[in-house]
The first five atom37 places (N, CA, C, CB, O) and aatype in JSON, in Angstrom:
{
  "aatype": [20, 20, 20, 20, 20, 20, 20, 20, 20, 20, 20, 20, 20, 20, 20, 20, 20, 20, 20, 20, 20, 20, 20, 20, 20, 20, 20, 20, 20, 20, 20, 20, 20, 20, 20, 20, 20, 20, 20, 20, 20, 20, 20, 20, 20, 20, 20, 20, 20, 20, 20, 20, 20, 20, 20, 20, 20, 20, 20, 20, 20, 20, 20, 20, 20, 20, 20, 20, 20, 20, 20, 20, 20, 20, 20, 20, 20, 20, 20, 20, 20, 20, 20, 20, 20, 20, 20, 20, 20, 20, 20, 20, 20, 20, 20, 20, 20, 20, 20, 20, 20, 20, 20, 20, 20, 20, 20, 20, 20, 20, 20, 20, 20, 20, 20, 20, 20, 20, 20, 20, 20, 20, 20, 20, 20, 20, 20, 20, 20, 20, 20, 20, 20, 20],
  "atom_mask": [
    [1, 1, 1, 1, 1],
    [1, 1, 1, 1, 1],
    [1, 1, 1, 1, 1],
    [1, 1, 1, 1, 1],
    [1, 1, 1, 1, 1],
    [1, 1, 1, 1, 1],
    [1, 1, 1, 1, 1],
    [1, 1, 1, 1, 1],
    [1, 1, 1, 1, 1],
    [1, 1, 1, 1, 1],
    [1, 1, 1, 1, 1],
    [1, 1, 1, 1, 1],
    [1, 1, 1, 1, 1],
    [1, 1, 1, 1, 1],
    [1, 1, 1, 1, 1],
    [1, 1, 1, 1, 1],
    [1, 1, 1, 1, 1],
    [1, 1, 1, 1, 1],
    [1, 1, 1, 1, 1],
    [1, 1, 1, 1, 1],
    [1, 1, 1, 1, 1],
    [1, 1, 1, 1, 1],
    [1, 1, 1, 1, 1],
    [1, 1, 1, 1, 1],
    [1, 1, 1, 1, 1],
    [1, 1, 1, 1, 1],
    [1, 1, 1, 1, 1],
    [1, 1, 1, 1, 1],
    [1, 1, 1, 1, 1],
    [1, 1, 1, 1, 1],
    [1, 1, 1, 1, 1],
    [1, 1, 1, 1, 1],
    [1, 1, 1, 1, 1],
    [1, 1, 1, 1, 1],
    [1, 1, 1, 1, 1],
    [1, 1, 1, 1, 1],
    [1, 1, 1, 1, 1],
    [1, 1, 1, 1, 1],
    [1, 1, 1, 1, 1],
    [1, 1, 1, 1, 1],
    [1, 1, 1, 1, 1],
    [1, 1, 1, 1, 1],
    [1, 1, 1, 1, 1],
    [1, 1, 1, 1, 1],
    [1, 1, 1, 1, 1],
    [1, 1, 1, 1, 1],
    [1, 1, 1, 1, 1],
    [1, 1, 1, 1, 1],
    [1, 1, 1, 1, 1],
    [1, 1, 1, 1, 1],
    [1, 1, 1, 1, 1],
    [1, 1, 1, 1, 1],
    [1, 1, 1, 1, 1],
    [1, 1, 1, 1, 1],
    [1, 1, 1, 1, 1],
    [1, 1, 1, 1, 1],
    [1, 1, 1, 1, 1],
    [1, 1, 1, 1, 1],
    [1, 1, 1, 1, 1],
    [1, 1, 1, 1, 1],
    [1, 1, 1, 1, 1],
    [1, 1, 1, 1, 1],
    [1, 1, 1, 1, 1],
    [1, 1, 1, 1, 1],
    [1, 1, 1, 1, 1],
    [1, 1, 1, 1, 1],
    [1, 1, 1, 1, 1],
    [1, 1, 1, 1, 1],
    [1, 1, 1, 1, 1],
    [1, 1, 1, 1, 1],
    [1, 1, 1, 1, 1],
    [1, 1, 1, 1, 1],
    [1, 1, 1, 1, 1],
    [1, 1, 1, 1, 1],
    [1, 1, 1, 1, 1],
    [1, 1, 1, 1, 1],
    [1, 1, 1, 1, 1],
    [1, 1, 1, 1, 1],
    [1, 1, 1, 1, 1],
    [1, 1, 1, 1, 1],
    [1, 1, 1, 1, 1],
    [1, 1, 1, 1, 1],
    [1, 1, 1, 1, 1],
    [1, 1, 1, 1, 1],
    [1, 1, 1, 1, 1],
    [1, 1, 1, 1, 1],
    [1, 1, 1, 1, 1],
    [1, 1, 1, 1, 1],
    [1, 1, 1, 1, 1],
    [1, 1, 1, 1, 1],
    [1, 1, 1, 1, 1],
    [1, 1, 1, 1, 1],
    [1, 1, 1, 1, 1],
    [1, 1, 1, 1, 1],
    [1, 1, 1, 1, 1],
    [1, 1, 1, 1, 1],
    [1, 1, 1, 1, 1],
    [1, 1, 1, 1, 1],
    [1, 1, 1, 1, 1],
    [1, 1, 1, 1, 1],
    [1, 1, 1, 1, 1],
    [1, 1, 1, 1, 1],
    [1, 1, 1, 1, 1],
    [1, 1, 1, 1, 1],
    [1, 1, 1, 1, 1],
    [1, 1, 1, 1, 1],
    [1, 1, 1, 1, 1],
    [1, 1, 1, 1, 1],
    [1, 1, 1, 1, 1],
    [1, 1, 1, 1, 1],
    [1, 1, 1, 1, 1],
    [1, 1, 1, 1, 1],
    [1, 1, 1, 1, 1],
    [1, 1, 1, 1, 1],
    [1, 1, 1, 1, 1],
    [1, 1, 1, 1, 1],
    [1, 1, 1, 1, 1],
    [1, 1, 1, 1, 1],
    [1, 1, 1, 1, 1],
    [1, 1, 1, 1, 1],
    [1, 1, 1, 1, 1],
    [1, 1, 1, 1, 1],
    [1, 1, 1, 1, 1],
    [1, 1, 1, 1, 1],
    [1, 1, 1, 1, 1],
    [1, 1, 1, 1, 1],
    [1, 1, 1, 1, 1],
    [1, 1, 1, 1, 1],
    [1, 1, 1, 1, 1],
    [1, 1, 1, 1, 1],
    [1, 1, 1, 1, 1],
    [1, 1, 1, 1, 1],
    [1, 1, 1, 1, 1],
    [1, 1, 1, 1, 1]
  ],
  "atom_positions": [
    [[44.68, 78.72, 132.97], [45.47, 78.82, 131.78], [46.34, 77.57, 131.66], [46.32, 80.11, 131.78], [47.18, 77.23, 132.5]],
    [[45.99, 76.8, 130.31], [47.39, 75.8, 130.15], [48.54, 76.07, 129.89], [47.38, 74.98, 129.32], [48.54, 76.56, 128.76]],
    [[49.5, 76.03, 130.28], [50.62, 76.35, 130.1], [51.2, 75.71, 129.12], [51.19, 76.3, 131.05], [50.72, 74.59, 128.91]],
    [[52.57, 76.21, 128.05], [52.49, 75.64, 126.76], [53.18, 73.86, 126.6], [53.35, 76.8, 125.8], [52.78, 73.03, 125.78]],
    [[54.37, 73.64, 127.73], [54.38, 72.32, 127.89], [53.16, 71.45, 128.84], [55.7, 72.17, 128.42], [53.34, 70.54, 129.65]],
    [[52.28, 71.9, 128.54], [51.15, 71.02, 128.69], [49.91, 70.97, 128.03], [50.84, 71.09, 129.73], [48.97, 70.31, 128.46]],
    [[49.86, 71.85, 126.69], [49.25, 72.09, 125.67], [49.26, 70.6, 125.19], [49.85, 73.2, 124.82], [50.18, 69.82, 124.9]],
    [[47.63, 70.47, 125.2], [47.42, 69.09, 123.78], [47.06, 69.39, 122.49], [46.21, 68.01, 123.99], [46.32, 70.31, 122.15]],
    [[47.77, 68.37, 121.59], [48.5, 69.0, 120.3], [47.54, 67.36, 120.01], [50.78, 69.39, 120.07], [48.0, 66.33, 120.49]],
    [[46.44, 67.32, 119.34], [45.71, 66.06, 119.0], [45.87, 65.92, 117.39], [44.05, 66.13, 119.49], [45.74, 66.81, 116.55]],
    [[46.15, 64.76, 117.24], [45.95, 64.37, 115.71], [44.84, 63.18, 115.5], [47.46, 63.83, 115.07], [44.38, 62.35, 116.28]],
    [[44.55, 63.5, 113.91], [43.89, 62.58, 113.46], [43.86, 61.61, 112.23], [43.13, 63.06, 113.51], [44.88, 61.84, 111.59]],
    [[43.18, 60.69, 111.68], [43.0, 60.04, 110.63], [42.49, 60.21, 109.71], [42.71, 59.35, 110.74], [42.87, 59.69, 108.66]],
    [[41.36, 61.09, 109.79], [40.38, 61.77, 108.93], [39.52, 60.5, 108.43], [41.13, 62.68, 107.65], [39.46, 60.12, 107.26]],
    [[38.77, 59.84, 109.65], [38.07, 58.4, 109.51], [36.7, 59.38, 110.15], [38.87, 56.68, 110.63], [36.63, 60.38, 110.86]],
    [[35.58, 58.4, 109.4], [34.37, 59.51, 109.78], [34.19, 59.43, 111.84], [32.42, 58.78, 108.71], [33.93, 60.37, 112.58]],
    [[34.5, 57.54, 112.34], [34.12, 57.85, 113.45], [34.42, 58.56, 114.3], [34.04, 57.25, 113.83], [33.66, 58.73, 115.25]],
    [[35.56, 59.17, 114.23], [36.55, 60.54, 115.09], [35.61, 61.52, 115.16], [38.04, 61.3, 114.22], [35.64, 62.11, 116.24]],
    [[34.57, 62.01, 114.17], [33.92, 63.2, 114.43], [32.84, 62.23, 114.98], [33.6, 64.36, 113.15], [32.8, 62.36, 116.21]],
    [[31.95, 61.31, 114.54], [30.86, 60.45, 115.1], [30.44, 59.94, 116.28], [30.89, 59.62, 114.66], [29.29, 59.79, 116.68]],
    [[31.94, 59.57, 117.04], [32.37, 59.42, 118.16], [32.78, 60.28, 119.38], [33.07, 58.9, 117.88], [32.57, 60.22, 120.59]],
    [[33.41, 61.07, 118.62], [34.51, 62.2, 119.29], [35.95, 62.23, 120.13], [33.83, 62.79, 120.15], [36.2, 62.67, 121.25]],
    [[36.78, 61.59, 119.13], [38.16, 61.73, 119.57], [39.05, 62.09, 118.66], [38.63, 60.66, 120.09], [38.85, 62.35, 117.47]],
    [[40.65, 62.09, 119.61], [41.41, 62.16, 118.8], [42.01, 60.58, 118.37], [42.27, 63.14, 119.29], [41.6, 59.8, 119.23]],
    [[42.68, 60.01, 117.53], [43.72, 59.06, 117.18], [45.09, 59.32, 118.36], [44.16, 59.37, 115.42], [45.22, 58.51, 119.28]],
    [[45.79, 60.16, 118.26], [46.65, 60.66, 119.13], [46.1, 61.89, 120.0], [47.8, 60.98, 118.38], [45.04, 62.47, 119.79]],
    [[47.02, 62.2, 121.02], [46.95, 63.71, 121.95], [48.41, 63.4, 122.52], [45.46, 63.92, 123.43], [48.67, 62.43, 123.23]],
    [[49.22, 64.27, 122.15], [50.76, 64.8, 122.67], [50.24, 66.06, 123.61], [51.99, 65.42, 121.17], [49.44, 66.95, 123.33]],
    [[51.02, 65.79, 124.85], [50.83, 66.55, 125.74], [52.34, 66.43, 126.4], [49.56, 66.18, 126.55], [52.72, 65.3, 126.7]],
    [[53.08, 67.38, 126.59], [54.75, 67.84, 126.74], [55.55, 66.33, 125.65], [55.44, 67.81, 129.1], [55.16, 66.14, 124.5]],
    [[56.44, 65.61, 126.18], [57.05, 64.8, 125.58], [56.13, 63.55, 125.4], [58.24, 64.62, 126.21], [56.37, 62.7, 124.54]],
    [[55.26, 63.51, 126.09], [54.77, 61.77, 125.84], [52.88, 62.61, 124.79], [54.32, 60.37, 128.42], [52.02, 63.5, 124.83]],
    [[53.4, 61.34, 124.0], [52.35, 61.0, 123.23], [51.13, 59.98, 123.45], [52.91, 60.67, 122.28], [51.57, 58.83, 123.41]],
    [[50.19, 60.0, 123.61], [49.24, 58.68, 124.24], [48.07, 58.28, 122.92], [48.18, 59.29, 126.0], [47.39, 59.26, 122.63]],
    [[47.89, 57.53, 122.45], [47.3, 57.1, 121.28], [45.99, 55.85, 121.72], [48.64, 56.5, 120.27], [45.89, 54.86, 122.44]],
    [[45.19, 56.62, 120.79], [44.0, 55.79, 120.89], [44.14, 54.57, 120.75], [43.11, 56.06, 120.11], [45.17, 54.29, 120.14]],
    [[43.29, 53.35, 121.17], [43.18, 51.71, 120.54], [43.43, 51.84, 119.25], [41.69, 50.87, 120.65], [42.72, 52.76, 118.82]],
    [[44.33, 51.21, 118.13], [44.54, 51.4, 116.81], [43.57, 50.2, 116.44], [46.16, 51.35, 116.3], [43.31, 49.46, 117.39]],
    [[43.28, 50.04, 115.83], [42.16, 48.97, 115.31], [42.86, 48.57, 113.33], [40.03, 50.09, 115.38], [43.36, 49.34, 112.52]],
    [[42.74, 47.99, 113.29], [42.69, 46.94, 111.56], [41.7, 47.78, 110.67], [41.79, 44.91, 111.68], [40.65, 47.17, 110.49]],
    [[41.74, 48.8, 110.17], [41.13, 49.42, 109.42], [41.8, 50.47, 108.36], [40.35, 49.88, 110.19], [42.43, 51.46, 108.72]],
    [[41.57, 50.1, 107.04], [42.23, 51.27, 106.16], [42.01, 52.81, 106.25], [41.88, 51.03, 104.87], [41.82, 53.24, 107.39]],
    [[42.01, 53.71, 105.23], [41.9, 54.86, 105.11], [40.34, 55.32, 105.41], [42.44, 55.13, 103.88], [39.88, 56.36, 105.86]],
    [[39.78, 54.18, 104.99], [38.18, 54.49, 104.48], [37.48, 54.11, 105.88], [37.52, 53.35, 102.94], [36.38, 54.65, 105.99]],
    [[37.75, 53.5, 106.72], [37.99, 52.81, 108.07], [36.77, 51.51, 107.27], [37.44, 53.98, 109.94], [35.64, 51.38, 107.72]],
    [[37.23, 50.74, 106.17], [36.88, 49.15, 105.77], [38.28, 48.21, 107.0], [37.29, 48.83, 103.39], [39.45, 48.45, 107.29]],
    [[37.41, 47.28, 107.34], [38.1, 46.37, 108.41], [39.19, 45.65, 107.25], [36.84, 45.09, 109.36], [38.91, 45.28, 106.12]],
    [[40.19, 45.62, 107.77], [40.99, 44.8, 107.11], [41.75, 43.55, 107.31], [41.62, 45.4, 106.86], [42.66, 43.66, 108.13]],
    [[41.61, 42.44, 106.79], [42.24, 41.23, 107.21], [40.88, 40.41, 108.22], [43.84, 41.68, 108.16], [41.05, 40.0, 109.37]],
    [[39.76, 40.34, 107.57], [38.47, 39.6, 108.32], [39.17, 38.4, 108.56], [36.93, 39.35, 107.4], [39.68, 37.74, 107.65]],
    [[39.21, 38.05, 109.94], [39.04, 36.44, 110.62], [40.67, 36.11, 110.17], [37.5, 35.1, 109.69], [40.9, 34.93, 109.87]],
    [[41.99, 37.23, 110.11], [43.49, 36.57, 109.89], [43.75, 37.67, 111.03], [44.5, 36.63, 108.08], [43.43, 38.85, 110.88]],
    [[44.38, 37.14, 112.24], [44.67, 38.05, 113.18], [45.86, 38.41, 113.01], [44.48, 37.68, 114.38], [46.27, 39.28, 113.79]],
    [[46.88, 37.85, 111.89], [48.47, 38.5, 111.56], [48.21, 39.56, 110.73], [49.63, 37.46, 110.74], [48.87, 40.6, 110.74]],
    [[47.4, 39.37, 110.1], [47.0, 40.93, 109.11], [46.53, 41.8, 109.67], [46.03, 40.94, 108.02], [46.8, 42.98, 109.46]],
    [[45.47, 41.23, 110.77], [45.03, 42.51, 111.71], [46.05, 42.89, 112.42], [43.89, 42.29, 112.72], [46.16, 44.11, 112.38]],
    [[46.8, 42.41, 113.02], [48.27, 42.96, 113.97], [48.89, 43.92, 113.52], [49.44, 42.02, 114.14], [49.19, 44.98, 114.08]],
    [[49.12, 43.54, 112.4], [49.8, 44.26, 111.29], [49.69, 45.44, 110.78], [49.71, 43.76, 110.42], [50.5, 46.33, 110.52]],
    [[48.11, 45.28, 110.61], [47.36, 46.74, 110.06], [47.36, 47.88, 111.08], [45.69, 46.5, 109.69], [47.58, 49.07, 110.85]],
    [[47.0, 47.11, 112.58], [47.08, 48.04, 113.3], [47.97, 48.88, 113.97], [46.64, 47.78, 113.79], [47.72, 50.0, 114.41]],
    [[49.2, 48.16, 114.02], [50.53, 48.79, 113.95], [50.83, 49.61, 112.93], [51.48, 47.92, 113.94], [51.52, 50.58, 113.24]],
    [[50.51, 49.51, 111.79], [50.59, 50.34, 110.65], [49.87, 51.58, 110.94], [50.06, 49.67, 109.44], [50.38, 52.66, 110.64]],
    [[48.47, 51.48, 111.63], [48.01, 52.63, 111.78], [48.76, 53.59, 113.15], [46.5, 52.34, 111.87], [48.79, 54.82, 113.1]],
    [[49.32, 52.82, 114.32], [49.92, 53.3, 114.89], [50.97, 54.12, 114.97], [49.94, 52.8, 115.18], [51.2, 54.95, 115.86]],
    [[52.01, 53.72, 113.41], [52.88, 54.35, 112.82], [52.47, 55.71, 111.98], [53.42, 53.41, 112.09], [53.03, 56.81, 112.03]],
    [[51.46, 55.36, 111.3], [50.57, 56.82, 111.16], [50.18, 58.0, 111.98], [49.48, 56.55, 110.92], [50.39, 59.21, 112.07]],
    [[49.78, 57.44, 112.3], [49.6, 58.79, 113.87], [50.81, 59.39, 114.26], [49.07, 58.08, 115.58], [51.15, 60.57, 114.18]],
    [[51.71, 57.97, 114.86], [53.14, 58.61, 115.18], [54.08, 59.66, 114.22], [54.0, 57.43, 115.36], [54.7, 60.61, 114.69]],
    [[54.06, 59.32, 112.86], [54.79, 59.83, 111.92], [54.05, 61.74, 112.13], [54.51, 58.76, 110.25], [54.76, 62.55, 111.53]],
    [[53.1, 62.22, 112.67], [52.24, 63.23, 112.1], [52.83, 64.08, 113.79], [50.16, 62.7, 111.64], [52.43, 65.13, 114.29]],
    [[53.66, 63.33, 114.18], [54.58, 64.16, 115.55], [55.97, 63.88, 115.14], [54.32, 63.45, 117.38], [56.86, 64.21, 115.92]],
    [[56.25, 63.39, 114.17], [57.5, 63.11, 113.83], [58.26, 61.92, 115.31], [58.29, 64.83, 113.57], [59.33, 62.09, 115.91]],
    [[57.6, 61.21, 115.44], [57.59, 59.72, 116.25], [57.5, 58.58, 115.26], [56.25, 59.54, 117.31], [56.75, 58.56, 114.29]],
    [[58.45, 57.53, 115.67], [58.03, 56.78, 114.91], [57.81, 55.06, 116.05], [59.18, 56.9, 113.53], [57.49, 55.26, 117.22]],
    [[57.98, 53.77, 115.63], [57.14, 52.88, 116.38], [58.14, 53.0, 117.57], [56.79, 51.3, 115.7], [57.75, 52.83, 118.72]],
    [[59.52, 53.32, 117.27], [60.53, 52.92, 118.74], [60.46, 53.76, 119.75], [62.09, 52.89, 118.55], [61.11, 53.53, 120.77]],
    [[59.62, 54.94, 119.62], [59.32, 55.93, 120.63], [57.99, 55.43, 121.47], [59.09, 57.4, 119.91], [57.63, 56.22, 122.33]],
    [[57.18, 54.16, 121.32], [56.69, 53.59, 122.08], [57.15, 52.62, 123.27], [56.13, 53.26, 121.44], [57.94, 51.69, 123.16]],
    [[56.46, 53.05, 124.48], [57.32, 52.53, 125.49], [56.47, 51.93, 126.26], [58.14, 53.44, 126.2], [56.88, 51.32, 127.25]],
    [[54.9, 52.0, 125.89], [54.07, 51.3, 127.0], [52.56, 50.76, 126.06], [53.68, 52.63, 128.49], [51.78, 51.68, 125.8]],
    [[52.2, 49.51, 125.61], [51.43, 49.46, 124.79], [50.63, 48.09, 125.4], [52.1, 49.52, 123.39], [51.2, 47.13, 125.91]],
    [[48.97, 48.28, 125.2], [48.02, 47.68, 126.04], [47.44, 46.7, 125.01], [46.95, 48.72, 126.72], [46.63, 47.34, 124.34]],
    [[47.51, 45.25, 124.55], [47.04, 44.74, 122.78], [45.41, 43.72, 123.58], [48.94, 43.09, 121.56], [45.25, 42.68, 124.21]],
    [[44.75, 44.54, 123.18], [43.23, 43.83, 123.41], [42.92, 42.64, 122.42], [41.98, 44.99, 123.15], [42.68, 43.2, 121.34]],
    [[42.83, 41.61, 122.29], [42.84, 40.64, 121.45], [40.76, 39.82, 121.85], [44.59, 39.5, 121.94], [39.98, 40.01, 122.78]],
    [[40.66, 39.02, 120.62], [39.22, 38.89, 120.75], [39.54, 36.8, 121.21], [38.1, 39.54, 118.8], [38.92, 36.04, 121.94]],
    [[40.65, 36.63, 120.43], [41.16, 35.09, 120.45], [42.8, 35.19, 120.97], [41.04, 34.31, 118.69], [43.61, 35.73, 120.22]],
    [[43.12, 34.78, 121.96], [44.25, 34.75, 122.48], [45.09, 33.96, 122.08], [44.19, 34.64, 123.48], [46.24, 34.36, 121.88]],
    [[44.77, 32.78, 121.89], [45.33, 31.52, 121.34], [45.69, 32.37, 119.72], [44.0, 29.93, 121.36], [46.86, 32.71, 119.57]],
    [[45.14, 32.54, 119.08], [45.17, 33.15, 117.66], [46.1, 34.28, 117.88], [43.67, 33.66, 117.04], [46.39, 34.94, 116.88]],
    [[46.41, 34.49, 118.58], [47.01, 35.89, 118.94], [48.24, 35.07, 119.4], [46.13, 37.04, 120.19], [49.01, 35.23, 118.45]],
    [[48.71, 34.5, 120.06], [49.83, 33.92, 120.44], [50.39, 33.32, 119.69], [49.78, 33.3, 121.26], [51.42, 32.9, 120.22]],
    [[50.29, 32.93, 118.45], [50.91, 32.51, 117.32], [51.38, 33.16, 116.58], [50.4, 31.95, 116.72], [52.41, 32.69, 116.1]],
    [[51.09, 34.11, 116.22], [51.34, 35.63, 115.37], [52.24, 36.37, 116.6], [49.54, 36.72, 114.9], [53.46, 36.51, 116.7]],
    [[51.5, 36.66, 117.21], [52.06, 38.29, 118.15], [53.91, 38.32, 117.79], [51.74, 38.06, 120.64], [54.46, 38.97, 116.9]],
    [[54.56, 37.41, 118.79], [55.45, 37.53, 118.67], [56.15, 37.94, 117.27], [55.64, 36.71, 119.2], [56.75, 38.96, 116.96]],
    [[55.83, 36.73, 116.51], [56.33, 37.5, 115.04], [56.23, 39.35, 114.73], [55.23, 36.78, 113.78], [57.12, 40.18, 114.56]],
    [[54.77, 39.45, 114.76], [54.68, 40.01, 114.0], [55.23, 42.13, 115.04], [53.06, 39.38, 113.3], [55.59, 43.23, 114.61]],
    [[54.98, 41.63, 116.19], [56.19, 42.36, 117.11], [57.64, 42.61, 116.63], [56.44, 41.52, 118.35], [58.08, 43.67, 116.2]],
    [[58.3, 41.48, 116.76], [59.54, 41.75, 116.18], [59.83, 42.03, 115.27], [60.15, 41.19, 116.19], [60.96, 42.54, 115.23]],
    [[59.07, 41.91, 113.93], [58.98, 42.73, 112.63], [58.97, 43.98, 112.24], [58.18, 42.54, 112.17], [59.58, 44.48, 111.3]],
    [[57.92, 44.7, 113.36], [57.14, 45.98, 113.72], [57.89, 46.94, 114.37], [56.0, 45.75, 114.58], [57.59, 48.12, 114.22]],
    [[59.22, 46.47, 115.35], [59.88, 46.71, 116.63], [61.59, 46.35, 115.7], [59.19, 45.42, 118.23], [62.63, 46.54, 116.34]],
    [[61.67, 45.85, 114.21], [62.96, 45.72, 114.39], [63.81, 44.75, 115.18], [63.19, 46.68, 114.72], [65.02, 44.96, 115.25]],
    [[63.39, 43.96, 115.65], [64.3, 43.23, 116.2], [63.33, 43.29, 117.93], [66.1, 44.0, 115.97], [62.23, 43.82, 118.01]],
    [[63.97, 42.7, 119.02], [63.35, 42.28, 120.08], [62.86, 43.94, 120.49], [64.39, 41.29, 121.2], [63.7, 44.76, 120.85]],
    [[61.42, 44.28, 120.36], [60.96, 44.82, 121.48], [61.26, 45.55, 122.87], [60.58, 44.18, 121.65], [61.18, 44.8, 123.84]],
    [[61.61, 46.98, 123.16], [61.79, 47.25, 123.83], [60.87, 48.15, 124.52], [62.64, 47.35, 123.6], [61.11, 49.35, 124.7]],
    [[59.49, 47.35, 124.99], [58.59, 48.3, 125.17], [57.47, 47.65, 126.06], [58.12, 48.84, 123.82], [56.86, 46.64, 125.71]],
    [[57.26, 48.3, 127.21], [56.25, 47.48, 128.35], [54.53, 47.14, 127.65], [56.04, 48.76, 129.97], [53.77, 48.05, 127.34]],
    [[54.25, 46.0, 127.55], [53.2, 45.31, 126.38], [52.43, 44.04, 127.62], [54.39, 44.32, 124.56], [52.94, 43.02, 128.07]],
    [[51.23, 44.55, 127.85], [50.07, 43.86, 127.89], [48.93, 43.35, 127.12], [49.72, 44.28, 128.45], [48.15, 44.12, 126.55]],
    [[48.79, 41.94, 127.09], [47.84, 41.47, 126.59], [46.5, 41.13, 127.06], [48.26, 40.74, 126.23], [46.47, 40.56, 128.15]],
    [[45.27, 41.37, 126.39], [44.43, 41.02, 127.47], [42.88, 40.72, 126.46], [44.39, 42.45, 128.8], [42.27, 41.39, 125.63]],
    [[42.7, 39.54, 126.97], [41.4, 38.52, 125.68], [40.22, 39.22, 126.4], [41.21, 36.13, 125.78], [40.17, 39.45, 127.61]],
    [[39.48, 39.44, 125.69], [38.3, 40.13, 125.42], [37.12, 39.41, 124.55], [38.74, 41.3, 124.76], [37.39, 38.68, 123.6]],
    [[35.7, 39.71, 125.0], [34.87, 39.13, 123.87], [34.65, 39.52, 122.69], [33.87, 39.0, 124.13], [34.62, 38.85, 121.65]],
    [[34.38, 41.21, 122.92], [34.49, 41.26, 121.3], [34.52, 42.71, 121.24], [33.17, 40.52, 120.32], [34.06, 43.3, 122.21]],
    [[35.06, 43.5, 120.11], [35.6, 44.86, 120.19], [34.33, 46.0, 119.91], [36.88, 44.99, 119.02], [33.22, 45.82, 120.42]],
    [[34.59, 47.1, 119.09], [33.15, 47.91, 119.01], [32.94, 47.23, 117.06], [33.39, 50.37, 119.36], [31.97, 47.45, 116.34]],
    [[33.7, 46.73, 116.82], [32.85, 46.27, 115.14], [33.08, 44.98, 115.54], [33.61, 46.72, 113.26], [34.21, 44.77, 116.0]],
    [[32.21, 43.94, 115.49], [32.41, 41.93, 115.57], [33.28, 41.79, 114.85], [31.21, 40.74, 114.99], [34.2, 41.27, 115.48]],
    [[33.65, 42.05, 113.37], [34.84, 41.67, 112.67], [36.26, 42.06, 113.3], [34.72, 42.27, 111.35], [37.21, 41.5, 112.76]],
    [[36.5, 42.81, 114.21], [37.49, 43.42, 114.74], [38.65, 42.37, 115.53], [36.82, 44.44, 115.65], [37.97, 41.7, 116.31]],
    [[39.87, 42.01, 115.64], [40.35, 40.66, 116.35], [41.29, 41.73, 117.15], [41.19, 39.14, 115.29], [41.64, 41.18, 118.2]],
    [[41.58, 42.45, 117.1], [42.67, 42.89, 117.55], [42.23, 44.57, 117.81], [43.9, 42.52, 116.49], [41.45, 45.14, 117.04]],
    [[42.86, 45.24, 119.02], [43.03, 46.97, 119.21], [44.85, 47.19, 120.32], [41.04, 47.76, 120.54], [45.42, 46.99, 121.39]],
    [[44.95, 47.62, 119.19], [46.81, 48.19, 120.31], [46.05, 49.63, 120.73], [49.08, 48.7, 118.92], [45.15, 50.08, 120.02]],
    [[46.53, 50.36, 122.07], [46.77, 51.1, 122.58], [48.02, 51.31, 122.86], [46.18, 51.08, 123.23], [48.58, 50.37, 123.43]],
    [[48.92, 52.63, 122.55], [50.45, 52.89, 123.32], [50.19, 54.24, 123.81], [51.99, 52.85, 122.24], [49.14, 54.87, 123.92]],
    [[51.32, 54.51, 124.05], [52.22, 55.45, 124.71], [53.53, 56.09, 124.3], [52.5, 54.92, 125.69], [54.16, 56.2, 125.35]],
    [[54.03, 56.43, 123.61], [55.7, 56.95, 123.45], [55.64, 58.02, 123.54], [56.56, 56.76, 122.27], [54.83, 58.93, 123.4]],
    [[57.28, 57.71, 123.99], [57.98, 59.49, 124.4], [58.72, 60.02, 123.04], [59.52, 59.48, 125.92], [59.17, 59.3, 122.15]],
    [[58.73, 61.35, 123.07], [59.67, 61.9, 121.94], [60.58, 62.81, 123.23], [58.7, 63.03, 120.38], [61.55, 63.51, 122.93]]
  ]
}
C-alpha cells in the first residue's frame, strides 16, 4: 500500500507524445516535484524557435512553468535543474541571460549543463530537466 505522502500526483500537457511515449510532464510525490526534460515546443508540440537557442531556452522554461503552475509551484520552487544543450558555445551566450530573466534576478538553484549530439527531434537545441520543492 502507498501511503498518502508518497502518493504520485502526475500531470500533463495534453501533447500527443505523453500517451505515444508514456509519461508524465511532471510526478509530485510528498513535497518535491520532479519534471520531465522540458523541450521548445508549443501546445501542439510544433518545435519552436528552429536553429535560435534563446527562444528555445525560453520556450522551455515556459513550459516548465506550465507544469509547475498545475501544483500551484511556480519557477522559484526549483532547486535542482539538469540543461542538455545540442551547441554549448550557443548556449553560453544566451543561458545566462536568459536564466536571470526566468529566475528574476540571480538564480538560486543547483544547474548542470551538459552538450550532447542531438536530442529525440534534430530540430531540438535545448531540454531542461528540474526538481522543486513546494
Amino acid at each position: 500500500m502507498i501511503r498518502k505522502e508518497n502518493a504520485k500526483e502526475a500531470k500533463y500537457l495534453g501533447l500527443n507524445i505523453e500517451n505515444e511515449y508514456g509519461y508524465a510532464q511532471g510526478v509530485k510525490v510528498g513535497d518535491t516535484i520532479y519534471l520531465s526534460g522540458q523541450v521548445s515546443v508549443d501546445g501542439q508540440g510544433n518545435v519552436v524557435g528552429i536553429g535560435n537557442m534563446e527562444t528555445q531556452i525560453l520556450q522551455a522554461y515556459a513550459n516548465i512553468q506550465k507544469v509547475l503552475e498545475q501544483y500551484n509551484a511556480s519557477i522559484e520552487n526549483v532547486v535542482d535543474e539538469i540543461i542538455f544543450v545540442t551547441d554549448m558555445e550557443a548556449a553560453s551566450r544566451v543561458a545566462g541571460k536568459c536564466r536571470r530573466e526566468i529566475y528574476s534576478g540571480t538564480p538560486v538553484v543547483a544547474s548542470t549543463v551538459i552538450e550532447i549530439s542531438r536530442l529525440a527531434v534534430p530540430e531540438l537545441m535545448v531540454e531542461i530537466k528540474c526538481t522543486a520543492k513546494i
